[in-house]
C-alpha positions in Angstrom: 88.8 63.4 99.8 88.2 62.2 103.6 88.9 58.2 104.6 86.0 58.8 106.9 83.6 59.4 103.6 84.9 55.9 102.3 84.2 54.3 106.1 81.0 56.1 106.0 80.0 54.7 102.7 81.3 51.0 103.8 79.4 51.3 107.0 76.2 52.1 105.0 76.4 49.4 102.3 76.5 47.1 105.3 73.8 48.6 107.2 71.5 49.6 104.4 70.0 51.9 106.7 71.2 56.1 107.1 70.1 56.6 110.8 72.0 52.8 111.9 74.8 53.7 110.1 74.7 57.1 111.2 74.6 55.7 115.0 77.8 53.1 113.9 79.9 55.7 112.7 78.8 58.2 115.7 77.6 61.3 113.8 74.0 62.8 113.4 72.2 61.5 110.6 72.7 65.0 109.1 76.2 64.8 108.9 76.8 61.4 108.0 74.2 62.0 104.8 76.1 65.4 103.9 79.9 63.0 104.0 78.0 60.7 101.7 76.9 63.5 99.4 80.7 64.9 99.7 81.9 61.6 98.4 79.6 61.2 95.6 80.6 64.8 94.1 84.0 63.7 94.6 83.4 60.8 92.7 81.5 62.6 90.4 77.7 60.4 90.2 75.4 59.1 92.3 76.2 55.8 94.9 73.0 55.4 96.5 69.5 55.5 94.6 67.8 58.4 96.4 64.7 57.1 98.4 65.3 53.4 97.9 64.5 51.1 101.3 66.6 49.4 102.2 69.5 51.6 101.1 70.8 49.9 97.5 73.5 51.2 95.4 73.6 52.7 92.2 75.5 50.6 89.1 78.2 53.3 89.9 78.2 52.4 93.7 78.0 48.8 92.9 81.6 49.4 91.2 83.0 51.3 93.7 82.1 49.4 96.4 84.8 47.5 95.9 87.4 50.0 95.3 86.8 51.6 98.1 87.0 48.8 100.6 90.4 47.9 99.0 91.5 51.2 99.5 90.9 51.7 103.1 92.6 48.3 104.0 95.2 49.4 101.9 95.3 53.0 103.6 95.1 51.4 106.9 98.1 49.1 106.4 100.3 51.3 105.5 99.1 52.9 108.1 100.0 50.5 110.9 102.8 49.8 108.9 104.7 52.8 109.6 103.5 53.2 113.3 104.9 50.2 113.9 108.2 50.9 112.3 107.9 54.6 114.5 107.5 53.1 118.1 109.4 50.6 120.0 105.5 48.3 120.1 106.8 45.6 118.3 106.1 42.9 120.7 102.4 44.8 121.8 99.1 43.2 120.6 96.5 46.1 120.5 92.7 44.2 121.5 89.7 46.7 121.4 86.9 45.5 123.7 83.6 46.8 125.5 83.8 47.4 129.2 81.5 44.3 130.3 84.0 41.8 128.3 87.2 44.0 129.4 85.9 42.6 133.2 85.5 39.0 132.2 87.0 37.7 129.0 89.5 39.2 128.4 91.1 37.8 131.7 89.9 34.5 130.1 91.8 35.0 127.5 94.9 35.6 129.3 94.7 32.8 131.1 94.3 30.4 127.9 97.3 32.5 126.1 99.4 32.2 129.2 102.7 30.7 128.6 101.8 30.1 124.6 103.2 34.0 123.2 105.0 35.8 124.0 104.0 39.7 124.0 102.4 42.8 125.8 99.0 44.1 125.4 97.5 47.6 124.6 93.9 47.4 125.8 91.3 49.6 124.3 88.0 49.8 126.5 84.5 51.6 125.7 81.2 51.1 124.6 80.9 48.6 121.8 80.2 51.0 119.1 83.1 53.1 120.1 85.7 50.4 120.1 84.5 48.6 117.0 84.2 51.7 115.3 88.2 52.4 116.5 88.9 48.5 115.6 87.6 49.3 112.3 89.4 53.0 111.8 93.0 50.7 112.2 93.5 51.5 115.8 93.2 48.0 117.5 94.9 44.7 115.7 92.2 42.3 117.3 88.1 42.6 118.2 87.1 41.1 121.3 82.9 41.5 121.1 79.7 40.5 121.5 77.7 39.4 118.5 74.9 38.2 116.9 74.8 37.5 113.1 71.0 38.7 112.9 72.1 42.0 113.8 73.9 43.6 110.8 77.1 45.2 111.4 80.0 46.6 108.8 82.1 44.2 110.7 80.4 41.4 109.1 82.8 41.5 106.1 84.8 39.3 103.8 87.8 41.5 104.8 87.4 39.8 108.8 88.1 37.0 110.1 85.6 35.9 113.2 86.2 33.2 115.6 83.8 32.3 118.3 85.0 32.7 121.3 82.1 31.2 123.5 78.6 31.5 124.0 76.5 34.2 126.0 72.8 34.4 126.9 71.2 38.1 127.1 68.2 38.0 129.4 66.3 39.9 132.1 67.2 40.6 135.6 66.0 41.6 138.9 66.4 41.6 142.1 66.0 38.0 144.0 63.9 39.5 146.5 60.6 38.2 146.1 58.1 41.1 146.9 60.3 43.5 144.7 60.1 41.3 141.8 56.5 40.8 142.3 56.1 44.5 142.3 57.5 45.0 139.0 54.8 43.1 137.0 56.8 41.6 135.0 56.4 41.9 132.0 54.3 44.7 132.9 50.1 46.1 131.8 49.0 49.2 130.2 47.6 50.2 133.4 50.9 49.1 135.5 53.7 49.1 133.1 57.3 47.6 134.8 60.3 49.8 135.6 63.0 49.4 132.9 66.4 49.7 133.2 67.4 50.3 129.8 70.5 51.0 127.5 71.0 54.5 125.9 69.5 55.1 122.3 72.9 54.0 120.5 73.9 51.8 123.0 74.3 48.1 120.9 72.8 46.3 123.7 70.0 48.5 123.0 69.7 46.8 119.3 69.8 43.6 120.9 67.0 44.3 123.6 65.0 45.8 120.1 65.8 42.5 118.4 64.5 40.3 121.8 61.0 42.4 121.4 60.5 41.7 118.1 61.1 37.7 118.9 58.7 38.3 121.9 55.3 36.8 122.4 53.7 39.5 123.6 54.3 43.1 123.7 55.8 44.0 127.3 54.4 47.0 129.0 57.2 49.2 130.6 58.4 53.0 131.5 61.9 53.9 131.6 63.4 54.5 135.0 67.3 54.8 133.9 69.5 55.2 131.1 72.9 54.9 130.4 74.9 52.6 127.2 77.0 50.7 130.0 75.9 47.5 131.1 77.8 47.7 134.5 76.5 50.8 135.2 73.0 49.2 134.6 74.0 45.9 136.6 74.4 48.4 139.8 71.5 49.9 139.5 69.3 46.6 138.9 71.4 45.6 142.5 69.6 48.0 144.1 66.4 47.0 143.1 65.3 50.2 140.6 63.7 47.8 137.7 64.2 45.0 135.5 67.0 45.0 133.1 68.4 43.2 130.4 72.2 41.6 131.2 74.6 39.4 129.4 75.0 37.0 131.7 79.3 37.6 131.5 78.4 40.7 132.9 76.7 39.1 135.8 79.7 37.9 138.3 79.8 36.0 141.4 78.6 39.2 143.8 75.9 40.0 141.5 74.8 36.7 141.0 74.2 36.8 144.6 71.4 39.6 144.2 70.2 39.5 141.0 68.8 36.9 138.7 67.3 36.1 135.3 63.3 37.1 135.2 61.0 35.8 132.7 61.2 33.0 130.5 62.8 31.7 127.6 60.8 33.4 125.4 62.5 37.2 126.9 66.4 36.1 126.5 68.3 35.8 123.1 71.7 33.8 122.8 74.7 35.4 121.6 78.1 35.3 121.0 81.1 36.4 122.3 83.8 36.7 118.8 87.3 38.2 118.2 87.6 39.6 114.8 91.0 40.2 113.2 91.7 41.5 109.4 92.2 39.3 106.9 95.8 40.8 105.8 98.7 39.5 107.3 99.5 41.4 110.4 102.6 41.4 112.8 104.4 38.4 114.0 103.3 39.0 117.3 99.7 39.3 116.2 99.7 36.1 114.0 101.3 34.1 117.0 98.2 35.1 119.4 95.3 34.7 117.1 97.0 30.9 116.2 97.8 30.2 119.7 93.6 31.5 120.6 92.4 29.2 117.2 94.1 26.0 119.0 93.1 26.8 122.4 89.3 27.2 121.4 89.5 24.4 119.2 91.0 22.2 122.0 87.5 23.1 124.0 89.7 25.4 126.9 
C-alpha cells in the first residue's frame, strides 16, 4: 500500500471532482484514477460510486474516509517526528509559500515576528499547488497562501487550522498608458477580442480567474497571448504592455504600481485572502511559539 493512494483518496473526497484532484495532486488524470483503483483492491470494495457527479463515496468509502485521514496524520508525525530527532533543525520553522507571497508577506511576517521567537526559517517556494501539495505530504510545518473558501481545496479540513492573515484583491491590469489600454478593448468583442495574459492550465490563479468569469456580467471576449503559472512572470510581461492580466494586488509592488494598474470594474476583481494554515496536532516548540506569537500579532491589528 502507497501513502500517496490515501493522499489521493483525501484530495478527491475534498474535491469531488477526478481531473481537479488529479491537477492538486500533480498527476494525469489517468494515473491518479488507476492509484484510486490500486487502493480500492487493496482495500478490497469499492470507495467511490462509479459515474456519480459530483464524486460521492460508497458506504465502504464513507468508513474509511476516516481512517485514512487519521492514518496519514499519524504516518506524517511520526514522520517529522524522527527527522527532527535525526537533524540538528530543532530551532527551524519550515513555511511553504508561493513565489508572489515569498516577495511580499512573508517579509511581513518577519517583521511582525521580529524580536517575539526565537528561531530560523526553512523557506519552501513554488507554485501554489506545488507547495501546498508539499505542506500537505509533511514537508513544511506552516502554509503561507492565498485563499478563497469558494474554491474547494483538500486543505480545507478539520485536521487544519487557518488564520487570516489579511486581505487581497485579484483584479485586472494593464498598462497605464492610455492608447495601449484603449487598444486592448477591454473586455474585448467577438470581432476584436483583448490580449490575455493568462495563467497555465493548473496554475491556481487560473481557478480563480475561472471563478471571477463565472461571477462576471458578461462574457469577456479574449485570445491568449502568453502563458505561464507564475504571477511575476505575468506581472513583467503585462509591464511591457503585451495584454491585460489578472494580479493579486501583493504581487503588484511599488515599481509596478508605477506602470500598471487595475482595468475594469468591480464587477472583474474577486477578494481573497491571504491564510497560514498549520496541523491541528501539536507540533515543535519552536513551531507553537511562532503560530501564537502570529495569532496575537494579527489579533492586535499589526
Amino acid at each position: 500500500m502507497d501513502i500517496r493512494w490515501l493522499e489521493d483518496f483525501l484530495a478527491l473526497v475534498e474535491m469531488r471532482n477526478f481531473t481537479r484532484a488529479a491537477e492538486f495532486r500533480n498527476v494525469s488524470q489517468a494515473a491518479f484514477s488507476r492509484r484510486i483503483q490500486s487502493l480500492e483492491h487493496w482495500v478490497g470494495t469499492a470507495l467511490i460510486v462509479k459515474g456519480a457527479v459530483p464524486v460521492r463515496l460508497t458506504d465502504a468509502g464513507e468508513d474509511f474516509r476516516a481512517e485514512a485521514a487519521a492514518s496519514v496524520e499519524r504516518l506524517l508525525g511520526a514522520r517529522a517526528k524522527i527527522r527532527s530527532s535525526q537533524f540538528a533543525l530543532m530551532s527551524q520553522v519550515r513555511i511553504a509559500t508561493p513565489n508572489c507571497l515569498a516577495r511580499s508577506d512573508f517579509k511581513r511576517v518577519l517583521k511582525m515576528l521580529k524580536g517575539r521567537v526565537k528561531c530560523s526559517f526553512s523557506v519552501i517556494v513554488g507554485n501554489t499547488q506545488d507547495v501546498t501539495a508539499r505542506y500537505m505530504a509533511g514537508d513544511a510545518d506552516i502554509l503561507l497562501c492565498h485563499d478563497n473558501p469558494a474554491l474547494p481545496s483538500p486543505i480545507h479540513t478539520d485536521a487544519q487550522e487557518r488564520l487570516v492573515v489579511r486581505r487581497d484583491r485579484f483584479l485586472p491590469y494593464a498598462v497605464l498608458n492610455r492608447h495601449k489600454r484603449e487598444a486592448f478593448g477591454f473586455p474585448g468583442t467577438e470581432k476584436a477580442p483583448f490580449p490575455l495574459i493568462a495563467y497555465s492550465h493548473k496554475a491556481y490563479f487560473m481557478r480563480l480567474f475561472e471563478h471571477v468569469l463565472e461571477r462576471a456580467p458578461v462574457d469577456p471576449a479574449y485570445r491568449i497571448s502568453v502563458q505561464c503559472d507564475m504571477s511575476d512572470v505575468l506581472k513583467e510581461i503585462i509591464m511591457e504592455g503585451h495584454g491585460v492580466g489578472w494580479l493579486p494586488v501583493s504581487a503588484v509592488d511599488d515599481a509596478a504600481a508605477g506602470v500598471i494598474g487595475p482595468i475594469g470594474g468591480p464587477e472583474w476583481a474577486l477578494d481573497v485572502e491571504i491564510c497560514a494554515y498549520r496541523p491541528i496536532r501539536k507540533l515543535a516548540p519552536e513551531v507553537e511559539a511562532l503560530w501564537a506569537a502570529l495569532k496575537e500579532e494579527i489579533r492586535n491589528g499589526h
